[in-house]
C-alpha positions in Angstrom: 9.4 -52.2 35.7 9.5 -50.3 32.7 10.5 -46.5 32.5 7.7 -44.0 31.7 6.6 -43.0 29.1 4.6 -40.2 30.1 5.3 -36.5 28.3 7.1 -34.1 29.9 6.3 -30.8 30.8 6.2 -28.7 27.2 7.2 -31.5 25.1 5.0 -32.4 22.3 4.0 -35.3 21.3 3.2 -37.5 17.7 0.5 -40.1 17.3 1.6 -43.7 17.3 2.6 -44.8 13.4 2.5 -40.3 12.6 6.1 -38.8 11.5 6.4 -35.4 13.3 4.8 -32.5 11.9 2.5 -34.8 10.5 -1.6 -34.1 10.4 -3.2 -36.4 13.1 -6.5 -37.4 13.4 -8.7 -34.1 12.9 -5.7 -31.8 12.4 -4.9 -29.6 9.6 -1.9 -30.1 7.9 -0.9 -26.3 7.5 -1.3 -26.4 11.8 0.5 -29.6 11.8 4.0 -27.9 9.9 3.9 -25.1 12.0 4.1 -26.9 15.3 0.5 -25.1 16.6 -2.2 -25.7 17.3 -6.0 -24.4 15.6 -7.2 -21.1 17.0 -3.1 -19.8 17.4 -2.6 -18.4 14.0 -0.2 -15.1 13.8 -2.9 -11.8 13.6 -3.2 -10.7 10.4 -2.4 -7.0 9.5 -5.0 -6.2 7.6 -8.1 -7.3 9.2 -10.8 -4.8 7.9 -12.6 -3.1 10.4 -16.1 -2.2 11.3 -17.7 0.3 9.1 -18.3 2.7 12.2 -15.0 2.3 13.7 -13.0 2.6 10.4 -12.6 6.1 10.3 -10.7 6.1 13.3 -8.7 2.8 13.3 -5.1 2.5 12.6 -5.5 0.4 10.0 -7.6 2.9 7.8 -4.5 5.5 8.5 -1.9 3.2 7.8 -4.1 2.8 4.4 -4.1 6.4 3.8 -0.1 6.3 5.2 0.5 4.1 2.1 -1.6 6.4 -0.6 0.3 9.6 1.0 3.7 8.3 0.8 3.2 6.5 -2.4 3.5 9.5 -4.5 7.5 10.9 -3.0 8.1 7.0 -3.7 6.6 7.0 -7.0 8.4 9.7 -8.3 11.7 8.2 -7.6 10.9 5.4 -8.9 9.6 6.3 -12.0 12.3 9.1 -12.7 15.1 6.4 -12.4 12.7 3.7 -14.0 12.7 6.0 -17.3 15.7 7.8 -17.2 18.1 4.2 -17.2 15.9 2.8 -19.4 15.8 5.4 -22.6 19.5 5.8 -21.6 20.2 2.3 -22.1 18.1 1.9 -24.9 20.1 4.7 -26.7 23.4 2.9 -25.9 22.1 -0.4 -26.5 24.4 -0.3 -29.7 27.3 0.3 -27.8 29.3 -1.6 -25.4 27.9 1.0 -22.7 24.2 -0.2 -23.5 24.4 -3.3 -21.3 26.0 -2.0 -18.2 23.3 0.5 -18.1 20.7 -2.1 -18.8 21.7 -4.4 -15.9 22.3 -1.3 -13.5 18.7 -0.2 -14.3 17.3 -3.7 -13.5 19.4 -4.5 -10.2 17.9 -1.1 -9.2 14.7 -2.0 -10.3 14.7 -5.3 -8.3 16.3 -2.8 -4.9 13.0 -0.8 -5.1 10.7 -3.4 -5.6 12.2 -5.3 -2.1 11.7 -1.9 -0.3 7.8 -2.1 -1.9 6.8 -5.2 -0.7 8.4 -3.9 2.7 6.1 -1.0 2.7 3.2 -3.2 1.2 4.0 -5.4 4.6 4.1 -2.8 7.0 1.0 -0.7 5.7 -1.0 -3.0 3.4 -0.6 -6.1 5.7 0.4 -8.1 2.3 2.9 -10.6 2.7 4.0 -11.4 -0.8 7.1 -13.6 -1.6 10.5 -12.1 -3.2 11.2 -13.3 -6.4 13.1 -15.9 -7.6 17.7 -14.8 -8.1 18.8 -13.2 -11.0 19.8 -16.4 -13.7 23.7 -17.5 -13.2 25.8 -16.5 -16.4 26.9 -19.2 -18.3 30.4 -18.0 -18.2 32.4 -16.5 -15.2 33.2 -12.3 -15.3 31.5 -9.4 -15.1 30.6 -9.1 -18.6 28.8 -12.5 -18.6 26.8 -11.4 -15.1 25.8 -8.3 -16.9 24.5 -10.0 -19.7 22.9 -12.9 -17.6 20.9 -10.1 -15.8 19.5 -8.9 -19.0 17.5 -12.3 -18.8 16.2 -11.4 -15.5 12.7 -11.4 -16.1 11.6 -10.4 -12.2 13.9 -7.0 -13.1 12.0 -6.1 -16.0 8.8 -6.7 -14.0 10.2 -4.5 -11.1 11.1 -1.9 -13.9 7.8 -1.7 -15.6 5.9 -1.7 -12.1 7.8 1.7 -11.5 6.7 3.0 -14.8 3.0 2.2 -15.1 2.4 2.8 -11.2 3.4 6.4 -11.4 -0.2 7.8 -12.9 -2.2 5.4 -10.7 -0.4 6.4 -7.4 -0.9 10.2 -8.4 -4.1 9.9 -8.5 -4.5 8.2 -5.2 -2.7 10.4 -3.6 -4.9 13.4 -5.3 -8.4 11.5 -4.2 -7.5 10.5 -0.7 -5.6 13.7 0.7 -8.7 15.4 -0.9 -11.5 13.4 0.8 -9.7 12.9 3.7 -8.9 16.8 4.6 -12.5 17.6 2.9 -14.7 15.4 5.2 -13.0 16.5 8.6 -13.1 19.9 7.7 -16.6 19.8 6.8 -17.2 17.3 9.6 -16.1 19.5 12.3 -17.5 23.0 10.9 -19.8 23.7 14.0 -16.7 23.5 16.0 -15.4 26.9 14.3 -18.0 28.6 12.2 -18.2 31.3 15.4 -14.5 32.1 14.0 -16.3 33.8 10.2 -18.8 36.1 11.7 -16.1 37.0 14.5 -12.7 37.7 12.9 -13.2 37.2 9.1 -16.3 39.7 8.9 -18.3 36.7 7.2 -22.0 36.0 7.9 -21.1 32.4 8.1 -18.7 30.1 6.2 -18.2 31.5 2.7 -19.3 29.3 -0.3 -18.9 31.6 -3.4 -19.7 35.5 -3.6 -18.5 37.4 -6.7 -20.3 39.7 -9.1 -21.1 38.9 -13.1 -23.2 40.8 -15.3 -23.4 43.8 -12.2 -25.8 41.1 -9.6 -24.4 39.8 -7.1 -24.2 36.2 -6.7 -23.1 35.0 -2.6 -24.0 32.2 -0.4 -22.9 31.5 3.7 -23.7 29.0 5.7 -24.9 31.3 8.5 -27.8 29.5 10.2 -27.6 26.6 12.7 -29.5 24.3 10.2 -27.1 24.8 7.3 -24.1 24.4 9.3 -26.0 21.4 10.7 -26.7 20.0 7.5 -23.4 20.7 6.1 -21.7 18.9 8.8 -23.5 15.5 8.3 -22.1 15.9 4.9 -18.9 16.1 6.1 -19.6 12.5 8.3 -20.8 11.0 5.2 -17.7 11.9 3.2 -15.6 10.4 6.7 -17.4 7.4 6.6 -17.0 6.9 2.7 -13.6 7.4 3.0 -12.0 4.4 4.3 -14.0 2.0 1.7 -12.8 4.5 -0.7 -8.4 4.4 0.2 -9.3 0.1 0.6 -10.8 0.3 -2.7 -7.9 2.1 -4.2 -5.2 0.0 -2.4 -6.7 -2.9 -3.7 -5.1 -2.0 -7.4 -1.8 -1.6 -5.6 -1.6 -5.2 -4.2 -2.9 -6.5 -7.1 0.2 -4.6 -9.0 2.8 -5.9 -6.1 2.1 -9.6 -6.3 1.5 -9.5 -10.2 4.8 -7.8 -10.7 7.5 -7.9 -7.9 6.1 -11.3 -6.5 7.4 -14.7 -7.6 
């Protein structure tokens, strides 16, 4: 009698004349090195969703998370970006030039890993770090400095910081501004009793002032206006989401292109 040869429970097995991990018959090979099989893939992050369930997903407010905190990080980044980098420049004729230098790109390269972490959590983008800083030629500090200066990923992480700053200030400007407008707007037959009640309006104020001795005023008062107003306000809710995507899409374009491999 021979011994069997029968699988045991939770052991996987190879085809006859297939190394393992290799594709068998039918198999894709990305399934095959990952030791799965089709139909088991990890959930991806940043699965779009519906266009009626989008304003209320997570995924659109971890969008508008990323827009929103992109300008405190923006700043930071751009304020050391430049300031190490016209201070290095003016030293760069003195011995204190290239200290500066490689500080500014090491610090560079620090923020850019915390990017791509917050481009992980909230953008769902996976994007590789790049490649070590090149070994000096020569041991010592003064040869590591100099060898970072060559570090072509820094000087990518440095000018993401710089050029980003504009971009991310106006994303910050356009979604805050369509996302507070649309829900206020939304939700105005909710509290349009609170104008005629406690504010002494006729309805919800949309310009009165005086030129020229006439009198120029508008309210939304009647239940039609506030109606029509309101499905404004869902449009602008609805709009929204496609809008933050469409403006995160220049960010993850700008975080694989510059603090990606």
């Amino acid at each position: 009698m021979t011994a069997s040869t029968l699988p045991q429970a939770g052991q996987r097995t190879t085809a006859p004349g297939l190394l393992p991990g290799a594709a068998g018959p039918g198999q894709h090979p990305a399934y095959a090195a990952a030791g799965r099989a089709p139909g088991r893939t990890r959930p991806r992050t940043d699965d779009r969703p519906g266009f009626w369930r989008a304003p209320f997903s997570g995924a659109t407010f971890r969008l508008i998370g990323y827009t929103l905190t992109s300008l405190p990080v923006a700043i930071a980044g751009f304020t050391f970006a430049v300031t190490m980098s016209v201070l290095g420049a003016s030293l760069v004729l003195t011995a204190l030039g290239v200290p500066v230098l490689a500080a500014a790109l090491a610090g560079a390269r620090g923020l850019g890993s915390a990017e791509r972490g917050r481009a992980r959590g909230l953008l769902g983008l996976d994007v590789d770090a790049p490649g070590p800083v090149p070994a000096p030629r020569t041991p010592g500090r003064w040869a590591a400095m100099t060898a970072r200066l060559g570090d072509t990923s820094g000087w990518k992480a440095l000018l993401f910081h710089t050029v980003m700053f504009p971009w991310r200030i106006l994303t910050f400007v356009l979604s805050l501004t369509f996302l507070v407008t649309g829900w206020t707007v939304a939700l105005l037959p909710a509290y349009s009793w609170v104008f005629p009640h406690y504010v002494g309006w006729p309805g919800y104020r949309l310009y009165d002032y005086t030129s020229g001795g006439v009198h120029h005023s508008f309210y939304l008062s009647s239940p039609f206006q506030i109606a029509g107003a309101s499905a404004l306000g869902l449009v602008i809710v609805f709009l929204t989401p496609a809008l933050v995507r469409a403006l995160t899409n220049v960010d993850r374009a700008a975080v694989r292109g510059l603090l990606g491999k």
